[in-house]
TORKOLVO-210805 format. One line per field, with one value per residue: x negated, y negated, z of N, C-alpha, C, O, CB in turn. Coordinates in Angstrom, 2 decimals. Glycine has a CB too. Example, Ala and Ser with C-alpha at 12.3 -4.5 7.8 and 13.67 -1.06 7.14 Angstrom:
2
n.X	-13.19 -12.85
n.Y	5.69 2.25
n.Z	7.80 7.08
ca.X	-12.30 -13.67
ca.Y	4.50 1.06
ca.Z	7.80 7.14
c.X	-13.20 -12.90
c.Y	3.30 -0.03
c.Z	7.80 7.87
o.X	-14.24 -13.41
o.Y	3.32 -1.14
o.Z	8.46 8.04
cb.X	-11.31 -14.08
cb.Y	4.47 0.60
cb.Z	9.05 5.72
This chain:
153
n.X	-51.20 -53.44 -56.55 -58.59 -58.19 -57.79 -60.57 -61.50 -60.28 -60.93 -63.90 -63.82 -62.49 -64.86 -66.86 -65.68 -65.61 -68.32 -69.17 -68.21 -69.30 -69.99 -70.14 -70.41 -73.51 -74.89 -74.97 -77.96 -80.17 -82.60 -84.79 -84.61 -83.69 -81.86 -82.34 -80.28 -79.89 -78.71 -77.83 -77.58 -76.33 -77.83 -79.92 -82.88 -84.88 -86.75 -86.72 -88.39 -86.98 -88.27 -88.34 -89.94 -91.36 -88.46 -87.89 -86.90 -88.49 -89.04 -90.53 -91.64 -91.43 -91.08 -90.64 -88.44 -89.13 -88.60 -88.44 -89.74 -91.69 -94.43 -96.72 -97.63 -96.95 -97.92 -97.52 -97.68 -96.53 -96.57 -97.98 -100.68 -101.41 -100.22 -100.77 -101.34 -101.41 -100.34 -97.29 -95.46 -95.86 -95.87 -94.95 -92.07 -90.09 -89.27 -88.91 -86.18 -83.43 -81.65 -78.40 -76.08 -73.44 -74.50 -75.79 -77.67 -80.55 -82.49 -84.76 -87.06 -87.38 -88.89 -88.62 -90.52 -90.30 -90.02 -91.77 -90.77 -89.66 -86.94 -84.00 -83.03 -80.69 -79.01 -76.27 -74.45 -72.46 -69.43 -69.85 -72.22 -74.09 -74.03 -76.19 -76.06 -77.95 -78.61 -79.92 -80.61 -81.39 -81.25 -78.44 -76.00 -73.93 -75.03 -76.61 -77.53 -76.34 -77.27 -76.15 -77.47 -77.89 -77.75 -80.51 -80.72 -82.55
n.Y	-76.83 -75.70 -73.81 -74.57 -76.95 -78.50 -78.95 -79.80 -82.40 -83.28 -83.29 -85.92 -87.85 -87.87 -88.72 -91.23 -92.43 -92.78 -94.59 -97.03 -99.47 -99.59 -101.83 -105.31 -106.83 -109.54 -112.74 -114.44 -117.17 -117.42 -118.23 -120.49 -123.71 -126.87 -130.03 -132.24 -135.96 -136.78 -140.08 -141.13 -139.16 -137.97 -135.88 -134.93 -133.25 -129.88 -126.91 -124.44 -121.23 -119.35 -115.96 -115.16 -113.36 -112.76 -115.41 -118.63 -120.67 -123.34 -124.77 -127.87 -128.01 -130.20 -133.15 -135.32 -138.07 -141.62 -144.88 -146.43 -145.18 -143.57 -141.34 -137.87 -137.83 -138.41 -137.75 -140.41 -141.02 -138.92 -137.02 -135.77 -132.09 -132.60 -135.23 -137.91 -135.43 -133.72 -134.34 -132.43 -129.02 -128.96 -127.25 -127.96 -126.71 -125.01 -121.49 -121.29 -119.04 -116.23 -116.33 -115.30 -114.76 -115.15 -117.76 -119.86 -120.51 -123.03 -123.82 -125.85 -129.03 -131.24 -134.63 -135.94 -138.50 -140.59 -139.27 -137.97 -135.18 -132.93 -131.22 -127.48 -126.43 -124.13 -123.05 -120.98 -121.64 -121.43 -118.78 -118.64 -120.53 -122.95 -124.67 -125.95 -127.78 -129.14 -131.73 -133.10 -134.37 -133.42 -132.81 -130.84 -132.73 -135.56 -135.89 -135.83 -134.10 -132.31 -130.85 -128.65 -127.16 -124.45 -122.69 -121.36 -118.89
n.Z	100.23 97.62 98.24 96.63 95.62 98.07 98.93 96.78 97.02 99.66 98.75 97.19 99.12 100.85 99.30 98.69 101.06 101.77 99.77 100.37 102.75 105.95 107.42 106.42 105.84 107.92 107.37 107.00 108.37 107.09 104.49 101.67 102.23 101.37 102.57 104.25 104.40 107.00 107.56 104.74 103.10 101.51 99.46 101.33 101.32 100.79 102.22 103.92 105.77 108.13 109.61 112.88 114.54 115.85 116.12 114.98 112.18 110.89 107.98 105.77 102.51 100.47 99.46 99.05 97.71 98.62 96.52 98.16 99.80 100.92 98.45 99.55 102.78 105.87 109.12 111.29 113.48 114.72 117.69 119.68 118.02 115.52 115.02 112.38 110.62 107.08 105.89 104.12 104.44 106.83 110.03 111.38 112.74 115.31 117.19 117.59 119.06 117.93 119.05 119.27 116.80 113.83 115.02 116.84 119.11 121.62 120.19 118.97 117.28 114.97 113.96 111.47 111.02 113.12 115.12 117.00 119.38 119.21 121.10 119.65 117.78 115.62 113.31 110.68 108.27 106.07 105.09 105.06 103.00 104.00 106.36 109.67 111.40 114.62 116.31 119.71 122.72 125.62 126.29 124.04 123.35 122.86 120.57 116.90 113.66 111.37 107.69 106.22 102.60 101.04 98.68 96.33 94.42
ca.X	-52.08 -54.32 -57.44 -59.47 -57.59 -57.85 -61.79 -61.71 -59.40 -62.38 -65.06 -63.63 -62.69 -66.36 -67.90 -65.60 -66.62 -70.12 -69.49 -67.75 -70.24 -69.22 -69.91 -71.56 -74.62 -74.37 -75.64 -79.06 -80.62 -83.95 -84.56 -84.68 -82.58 -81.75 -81.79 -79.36 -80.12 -77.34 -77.25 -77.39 -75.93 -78.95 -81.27 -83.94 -86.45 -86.63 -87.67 -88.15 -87.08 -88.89 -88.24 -91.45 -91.21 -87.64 -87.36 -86.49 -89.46 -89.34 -91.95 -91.51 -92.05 -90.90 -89.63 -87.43 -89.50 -87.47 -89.12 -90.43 -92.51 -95.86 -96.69 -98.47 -96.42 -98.31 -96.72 -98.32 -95.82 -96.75 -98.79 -101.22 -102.26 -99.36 -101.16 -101.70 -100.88 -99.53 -95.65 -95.91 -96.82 -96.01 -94.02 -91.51 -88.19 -89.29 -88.23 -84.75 -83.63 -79.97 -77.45 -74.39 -73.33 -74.85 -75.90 -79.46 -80.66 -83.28 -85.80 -87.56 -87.22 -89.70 -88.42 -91.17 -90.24 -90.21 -92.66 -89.95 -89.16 -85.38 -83.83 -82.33 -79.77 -78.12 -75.16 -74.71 -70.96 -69.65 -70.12 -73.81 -74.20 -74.63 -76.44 -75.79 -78.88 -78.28 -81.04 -80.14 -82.16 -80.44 -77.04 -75.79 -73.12 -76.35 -77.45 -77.22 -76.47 -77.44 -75.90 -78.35 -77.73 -78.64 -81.34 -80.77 -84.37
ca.Y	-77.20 -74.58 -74.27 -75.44 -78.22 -79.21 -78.55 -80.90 -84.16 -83.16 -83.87 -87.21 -88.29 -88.27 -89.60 -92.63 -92.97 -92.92 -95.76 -98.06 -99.74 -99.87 -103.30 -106.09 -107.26 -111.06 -113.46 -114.76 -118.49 -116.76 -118.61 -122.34 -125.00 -128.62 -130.60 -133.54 -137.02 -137.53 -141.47 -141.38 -137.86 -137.50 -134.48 -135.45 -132.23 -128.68 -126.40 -122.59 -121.20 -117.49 -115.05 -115.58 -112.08 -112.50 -116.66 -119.21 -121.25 -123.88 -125.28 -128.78 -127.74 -130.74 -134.00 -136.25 -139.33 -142.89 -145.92 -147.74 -144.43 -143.41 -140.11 -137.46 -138.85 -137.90 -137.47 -141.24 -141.67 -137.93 -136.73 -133.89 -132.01 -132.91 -136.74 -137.81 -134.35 -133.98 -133.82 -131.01 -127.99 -128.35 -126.43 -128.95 -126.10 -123.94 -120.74 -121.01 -117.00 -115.82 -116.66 -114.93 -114.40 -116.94 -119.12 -120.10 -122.34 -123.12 -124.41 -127.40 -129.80 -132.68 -135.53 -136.39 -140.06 -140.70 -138.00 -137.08 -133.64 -133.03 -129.58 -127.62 -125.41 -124.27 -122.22 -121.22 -121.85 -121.09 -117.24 -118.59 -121.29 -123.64 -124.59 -127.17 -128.04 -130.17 -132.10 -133.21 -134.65 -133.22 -132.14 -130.99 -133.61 -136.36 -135.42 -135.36 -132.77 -132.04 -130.21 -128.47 -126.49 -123.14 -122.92 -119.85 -118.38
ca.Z	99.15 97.54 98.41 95.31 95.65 99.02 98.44 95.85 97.93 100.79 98.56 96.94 100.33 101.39 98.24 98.91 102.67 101.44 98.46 101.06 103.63 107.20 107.96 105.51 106.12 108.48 106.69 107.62 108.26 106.79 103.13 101.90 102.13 100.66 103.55 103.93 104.83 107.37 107.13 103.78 102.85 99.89 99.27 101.56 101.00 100.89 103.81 104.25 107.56 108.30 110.76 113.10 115.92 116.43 116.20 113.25 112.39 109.39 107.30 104.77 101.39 99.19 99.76 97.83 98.40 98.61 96.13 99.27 100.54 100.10 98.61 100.46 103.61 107.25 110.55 111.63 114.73 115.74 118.54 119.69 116.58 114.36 114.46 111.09 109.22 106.03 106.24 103.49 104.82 108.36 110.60 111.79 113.49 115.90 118.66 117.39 119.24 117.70 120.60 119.12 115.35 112.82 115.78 117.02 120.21 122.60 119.79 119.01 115.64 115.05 113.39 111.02 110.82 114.62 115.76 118.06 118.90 119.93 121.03 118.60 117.98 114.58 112.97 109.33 108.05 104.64 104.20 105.22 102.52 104.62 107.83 110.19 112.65 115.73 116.94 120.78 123.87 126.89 125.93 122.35 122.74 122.42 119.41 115.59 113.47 109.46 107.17 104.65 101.43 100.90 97.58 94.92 93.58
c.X	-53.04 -55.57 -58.78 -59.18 -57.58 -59.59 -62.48 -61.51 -60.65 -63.18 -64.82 -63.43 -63.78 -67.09 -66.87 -65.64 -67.56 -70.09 -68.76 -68.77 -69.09 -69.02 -71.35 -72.36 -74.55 -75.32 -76.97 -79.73 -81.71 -83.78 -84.95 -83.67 -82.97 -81.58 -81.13 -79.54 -78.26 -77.03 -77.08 -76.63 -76.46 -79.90 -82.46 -85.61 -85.70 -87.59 -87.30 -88.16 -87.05 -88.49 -89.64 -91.09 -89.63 -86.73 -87.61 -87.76 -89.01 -90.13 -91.22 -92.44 -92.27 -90.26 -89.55 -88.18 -88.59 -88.48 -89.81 -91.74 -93.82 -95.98 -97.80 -98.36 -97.06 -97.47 -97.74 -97.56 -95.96 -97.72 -99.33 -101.55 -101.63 -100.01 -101.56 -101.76 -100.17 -97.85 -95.55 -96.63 -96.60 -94.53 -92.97 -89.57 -89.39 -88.81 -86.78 -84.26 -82.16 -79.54 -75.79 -74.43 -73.51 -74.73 -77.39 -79.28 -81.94 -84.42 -86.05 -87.34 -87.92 -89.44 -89.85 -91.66 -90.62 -91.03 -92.11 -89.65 -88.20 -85.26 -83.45 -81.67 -79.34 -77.48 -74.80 -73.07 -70.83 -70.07 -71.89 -74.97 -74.54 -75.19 -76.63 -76.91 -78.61 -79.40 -80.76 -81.40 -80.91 -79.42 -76.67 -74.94 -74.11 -76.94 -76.66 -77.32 -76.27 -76.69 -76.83 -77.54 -78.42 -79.30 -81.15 -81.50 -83.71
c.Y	-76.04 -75.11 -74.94 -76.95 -79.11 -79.22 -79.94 -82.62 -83.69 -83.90 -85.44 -87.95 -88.97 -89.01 -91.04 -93.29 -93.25 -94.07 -96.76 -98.67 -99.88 -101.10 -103.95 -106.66 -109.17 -111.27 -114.03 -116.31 -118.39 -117.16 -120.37 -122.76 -126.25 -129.08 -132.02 -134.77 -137.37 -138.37 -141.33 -140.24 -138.09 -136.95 -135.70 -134.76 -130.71 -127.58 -124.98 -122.52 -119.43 -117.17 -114.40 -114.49 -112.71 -114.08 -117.24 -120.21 -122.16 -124.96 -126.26 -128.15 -128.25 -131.59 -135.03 -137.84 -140.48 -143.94 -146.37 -146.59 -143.92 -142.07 -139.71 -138.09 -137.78 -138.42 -138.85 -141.33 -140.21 -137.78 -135.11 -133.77 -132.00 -134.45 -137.13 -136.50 -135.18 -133.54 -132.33 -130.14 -127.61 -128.09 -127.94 -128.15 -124.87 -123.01 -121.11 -119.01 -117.48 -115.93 -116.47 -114.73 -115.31 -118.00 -118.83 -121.17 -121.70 -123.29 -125.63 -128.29 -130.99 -133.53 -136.25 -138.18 -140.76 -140.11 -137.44 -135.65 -133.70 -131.23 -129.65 -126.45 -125.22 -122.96 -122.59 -120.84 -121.43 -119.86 -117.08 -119.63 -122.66 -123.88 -125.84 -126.91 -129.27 -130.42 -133.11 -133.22 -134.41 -132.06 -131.85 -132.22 -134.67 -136.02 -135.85 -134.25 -133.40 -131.19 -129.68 -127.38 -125.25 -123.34 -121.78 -119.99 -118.36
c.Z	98.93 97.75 97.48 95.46 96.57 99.20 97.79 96.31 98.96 100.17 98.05 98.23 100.67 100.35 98.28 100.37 102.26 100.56 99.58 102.55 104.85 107.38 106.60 106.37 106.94 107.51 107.70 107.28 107.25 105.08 102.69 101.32 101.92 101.61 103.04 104.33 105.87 107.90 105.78 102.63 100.83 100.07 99.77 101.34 100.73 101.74 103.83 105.75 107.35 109.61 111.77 114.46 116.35 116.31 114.65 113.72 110.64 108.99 106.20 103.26 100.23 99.82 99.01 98.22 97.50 97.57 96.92 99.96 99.47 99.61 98.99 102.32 104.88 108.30 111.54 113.05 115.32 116.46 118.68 118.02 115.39 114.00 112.80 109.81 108.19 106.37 105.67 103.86 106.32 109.41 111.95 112.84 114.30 117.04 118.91 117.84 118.50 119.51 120.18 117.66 114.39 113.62 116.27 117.71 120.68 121.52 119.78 117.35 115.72 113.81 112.87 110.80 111.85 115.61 116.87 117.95 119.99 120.27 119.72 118.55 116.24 114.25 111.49 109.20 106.43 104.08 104.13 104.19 102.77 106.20 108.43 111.41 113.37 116.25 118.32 121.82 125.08 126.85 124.12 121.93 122.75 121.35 117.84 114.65 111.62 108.87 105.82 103.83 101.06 99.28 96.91 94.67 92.35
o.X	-53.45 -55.89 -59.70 -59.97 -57.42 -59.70 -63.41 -62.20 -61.63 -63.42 -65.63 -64.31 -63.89 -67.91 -67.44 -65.68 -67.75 -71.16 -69.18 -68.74 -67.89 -67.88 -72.41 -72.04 -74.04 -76.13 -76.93 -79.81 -81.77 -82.90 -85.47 -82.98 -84.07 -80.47 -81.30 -78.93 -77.20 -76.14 -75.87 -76.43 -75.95 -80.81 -82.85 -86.75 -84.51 -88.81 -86.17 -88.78 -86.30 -88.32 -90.23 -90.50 -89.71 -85.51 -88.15 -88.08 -88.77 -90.34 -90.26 -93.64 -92.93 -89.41 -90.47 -87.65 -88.11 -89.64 -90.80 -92.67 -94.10 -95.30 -98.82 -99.28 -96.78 -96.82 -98.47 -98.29 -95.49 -98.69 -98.95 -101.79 -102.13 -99.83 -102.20 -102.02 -99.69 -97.43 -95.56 -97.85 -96.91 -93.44 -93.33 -88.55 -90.14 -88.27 -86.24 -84.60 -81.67 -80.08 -74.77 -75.56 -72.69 -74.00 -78.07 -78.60 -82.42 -85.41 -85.44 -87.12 -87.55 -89.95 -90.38 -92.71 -91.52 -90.98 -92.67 -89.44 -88.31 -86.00 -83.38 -82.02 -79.36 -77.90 -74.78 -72.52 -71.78 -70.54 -72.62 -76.19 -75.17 -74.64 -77.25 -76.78 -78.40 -80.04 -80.66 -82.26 -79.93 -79.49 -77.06 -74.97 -73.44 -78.15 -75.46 -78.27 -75.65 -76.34 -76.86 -76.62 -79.62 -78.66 -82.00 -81.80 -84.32
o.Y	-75.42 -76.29 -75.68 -77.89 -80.31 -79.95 -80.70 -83.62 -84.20 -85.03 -86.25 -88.78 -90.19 -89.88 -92.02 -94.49 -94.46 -94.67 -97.82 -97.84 -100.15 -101.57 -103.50 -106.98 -110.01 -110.53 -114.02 -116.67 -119.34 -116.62 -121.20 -122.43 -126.74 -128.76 -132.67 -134.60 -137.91 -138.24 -141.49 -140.55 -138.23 -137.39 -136.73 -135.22 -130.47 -127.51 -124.48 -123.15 -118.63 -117.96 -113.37 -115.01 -113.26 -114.19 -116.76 -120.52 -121.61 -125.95 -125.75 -127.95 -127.81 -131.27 -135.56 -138.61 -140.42 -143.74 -146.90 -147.11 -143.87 -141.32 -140.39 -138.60 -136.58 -139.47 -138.42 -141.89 -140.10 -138.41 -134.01 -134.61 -131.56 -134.90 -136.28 -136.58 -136.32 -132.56 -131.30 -130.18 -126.58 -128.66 -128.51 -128.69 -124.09 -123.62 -121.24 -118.02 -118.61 -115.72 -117.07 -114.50 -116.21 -118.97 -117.82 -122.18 -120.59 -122.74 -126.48 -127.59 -131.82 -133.23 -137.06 -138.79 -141.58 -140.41 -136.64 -135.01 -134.17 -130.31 -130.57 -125.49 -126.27 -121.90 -123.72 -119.95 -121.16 -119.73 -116.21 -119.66 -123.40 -123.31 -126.74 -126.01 -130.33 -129.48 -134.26 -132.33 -135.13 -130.89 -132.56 -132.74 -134.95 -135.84 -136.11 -133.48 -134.26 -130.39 -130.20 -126.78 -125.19 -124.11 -121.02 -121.17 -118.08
o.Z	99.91 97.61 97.86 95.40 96.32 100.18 98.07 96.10 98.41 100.60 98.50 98.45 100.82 100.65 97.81 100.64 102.44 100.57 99.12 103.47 104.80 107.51 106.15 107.52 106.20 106.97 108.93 106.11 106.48 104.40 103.43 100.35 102.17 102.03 102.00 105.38 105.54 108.74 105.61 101.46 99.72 100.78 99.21 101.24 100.54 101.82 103.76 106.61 106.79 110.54 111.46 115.40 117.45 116.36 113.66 114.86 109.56 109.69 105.61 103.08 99.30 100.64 98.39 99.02 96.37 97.92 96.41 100.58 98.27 100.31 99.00 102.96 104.90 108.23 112.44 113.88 116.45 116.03 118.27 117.15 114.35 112.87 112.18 108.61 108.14 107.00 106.35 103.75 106.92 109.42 112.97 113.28 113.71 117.96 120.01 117.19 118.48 120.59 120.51 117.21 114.16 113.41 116.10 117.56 120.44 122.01 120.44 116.36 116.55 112.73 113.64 110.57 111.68 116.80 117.61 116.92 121.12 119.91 118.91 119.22 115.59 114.72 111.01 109.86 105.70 102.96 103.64 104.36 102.01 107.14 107.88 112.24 112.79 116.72 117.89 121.81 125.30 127.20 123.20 120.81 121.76 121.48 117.72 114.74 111.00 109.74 104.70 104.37 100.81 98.57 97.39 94.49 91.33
cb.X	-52.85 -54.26 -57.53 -58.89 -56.61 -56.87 -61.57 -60.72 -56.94 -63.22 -65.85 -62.57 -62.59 -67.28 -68.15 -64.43 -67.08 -71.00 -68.53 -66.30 -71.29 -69.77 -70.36 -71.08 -75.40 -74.50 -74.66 -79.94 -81.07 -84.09 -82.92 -85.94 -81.83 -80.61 -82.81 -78.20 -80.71 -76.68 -78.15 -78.49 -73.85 -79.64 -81.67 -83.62 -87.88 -86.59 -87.09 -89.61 -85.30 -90.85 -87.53 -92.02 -92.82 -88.19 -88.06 -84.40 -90.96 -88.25 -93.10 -92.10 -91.77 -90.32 -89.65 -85.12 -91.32 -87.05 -88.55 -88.85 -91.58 -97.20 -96.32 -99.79 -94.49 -99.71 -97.02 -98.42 -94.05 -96.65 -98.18 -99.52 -103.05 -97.55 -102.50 -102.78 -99.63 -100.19 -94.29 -96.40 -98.31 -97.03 -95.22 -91.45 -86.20 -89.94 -89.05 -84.52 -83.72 -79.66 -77.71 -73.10 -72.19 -73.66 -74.64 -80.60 -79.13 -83.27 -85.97 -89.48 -85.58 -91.38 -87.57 -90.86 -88.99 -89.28 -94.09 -88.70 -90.36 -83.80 -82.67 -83.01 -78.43 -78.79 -73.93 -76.06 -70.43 -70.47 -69.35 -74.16 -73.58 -74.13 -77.57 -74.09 -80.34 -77.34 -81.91 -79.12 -82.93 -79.68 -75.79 -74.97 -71.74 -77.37 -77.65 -77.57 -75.13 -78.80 -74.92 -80.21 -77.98 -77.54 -82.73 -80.08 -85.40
cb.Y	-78.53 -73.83 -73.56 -74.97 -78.14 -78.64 -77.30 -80.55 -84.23 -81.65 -82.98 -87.37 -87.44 -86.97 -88.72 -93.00 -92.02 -91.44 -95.54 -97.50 -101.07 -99.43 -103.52 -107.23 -107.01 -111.79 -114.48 -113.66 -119.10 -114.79 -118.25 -123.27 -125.21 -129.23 -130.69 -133.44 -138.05 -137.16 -142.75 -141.84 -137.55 -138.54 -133.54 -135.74 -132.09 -128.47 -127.22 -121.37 -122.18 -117.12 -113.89 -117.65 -112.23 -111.87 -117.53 -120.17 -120.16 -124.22 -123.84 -130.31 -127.05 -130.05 -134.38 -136.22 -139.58 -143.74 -146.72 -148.54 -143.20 -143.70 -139.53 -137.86 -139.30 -138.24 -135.27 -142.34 -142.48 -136.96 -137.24 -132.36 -130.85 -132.87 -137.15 -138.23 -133.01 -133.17 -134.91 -131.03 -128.49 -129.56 -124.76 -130.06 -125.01 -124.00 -121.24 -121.51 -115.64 -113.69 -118.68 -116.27 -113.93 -117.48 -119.43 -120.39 -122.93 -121.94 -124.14 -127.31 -130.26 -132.47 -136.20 -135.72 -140.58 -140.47 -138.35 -137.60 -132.14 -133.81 -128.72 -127.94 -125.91 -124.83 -122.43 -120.27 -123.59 -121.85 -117.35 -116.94 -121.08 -124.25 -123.81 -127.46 -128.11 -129.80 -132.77 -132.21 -136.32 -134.50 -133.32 -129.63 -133.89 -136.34 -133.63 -135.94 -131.52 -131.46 -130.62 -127.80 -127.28 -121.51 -123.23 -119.51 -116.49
cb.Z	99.45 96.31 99.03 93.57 95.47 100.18 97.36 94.74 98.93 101.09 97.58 96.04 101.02 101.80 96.20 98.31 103.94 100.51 96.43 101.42 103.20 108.33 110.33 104.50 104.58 110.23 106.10 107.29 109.62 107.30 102.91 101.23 103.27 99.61 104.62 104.34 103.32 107.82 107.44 103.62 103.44 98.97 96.96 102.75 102.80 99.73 105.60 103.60 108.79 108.24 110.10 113.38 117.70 117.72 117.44 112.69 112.80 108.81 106.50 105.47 101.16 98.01 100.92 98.26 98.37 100.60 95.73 100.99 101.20 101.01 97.69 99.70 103.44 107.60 111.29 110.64 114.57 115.38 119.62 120.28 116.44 114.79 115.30 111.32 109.69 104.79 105.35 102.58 104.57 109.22 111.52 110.07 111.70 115.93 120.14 115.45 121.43 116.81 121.28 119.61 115.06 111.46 117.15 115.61 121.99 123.73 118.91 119.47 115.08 115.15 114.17 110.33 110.52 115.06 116.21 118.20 118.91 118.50 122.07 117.50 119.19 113.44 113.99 108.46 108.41 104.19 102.16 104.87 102.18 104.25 108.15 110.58 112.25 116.79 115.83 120.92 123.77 127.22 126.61 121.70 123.39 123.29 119.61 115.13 114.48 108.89 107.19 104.84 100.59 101.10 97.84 93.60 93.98
């Protein structure tokens, strides 16, 4: 091959290494989601979950209230200084670390309704579209698990 020519296949070469990424970007829990009522599989709220030094943390930002509920709904069955809060507003997922590729454990999740707080663990399925949180006393197989909805801005 002459050399102009081989000059030339060099430089295209590299300008399509350079336009092709090595590896895509994982998808990330980090965003808000539709959560799911899973007895009743119906939009129960909407919840941002931030990236808090390293762990998943998520905050109630909106919730689908039922005919029978009051609005402005407080954390009446919680304890410590969640007692009587507003549901809205408060940090209800926390100290979720990554534990492998689109997976997350060893946090906490407080069931607003029950003022219980369960472990928690979760993993985002679907290209990252959706995320399934497991809320579990003991073992994961004890537990229930949600499926929420990722939210487009």
């Amino acid at each position: 091959m002459p050399r102009p020519l081989r000059n030339i296949m060099s430089s295209v070469g590299l300008a399509l290494s350079l336009a092709v990424p090595v590896h895509a970007a994982e998808p990330s829990a980090v965003g808000r989601w539709k959560t799911i009522d899973d007895e009743t599989n119906t939009p129960r709220s909407i919840v941002e979950i931030t990236d808090v030094n390293g762990e998943l943390q998520g905050r109630i930002l909106q919730i689908f209230l039922r005919p029978d509920e009051k609005p402005d709904p407080r954390c009446e069955a919680c304890e410590g200084e969640r007692k009587d809060q507003p549901v809205i507003g408060m940090v209800f997922l926390w100290g979720l670390k990554a534990d492998g590729t689109n997976e997350w454990a060893g946090g906490g999740v407080l069931d607003p309704k029950n003022g219980k707080i369960y472990n928690a663990k979760a993993s985002l399925t679907e290209a990252g579209q959706k995320l399934r949180l497991r809320g579990y006393i003991g073992t994961p197989i004890l537990g229930r698990t949600q499926v929420w909805l990722r939210e487009t801005p």
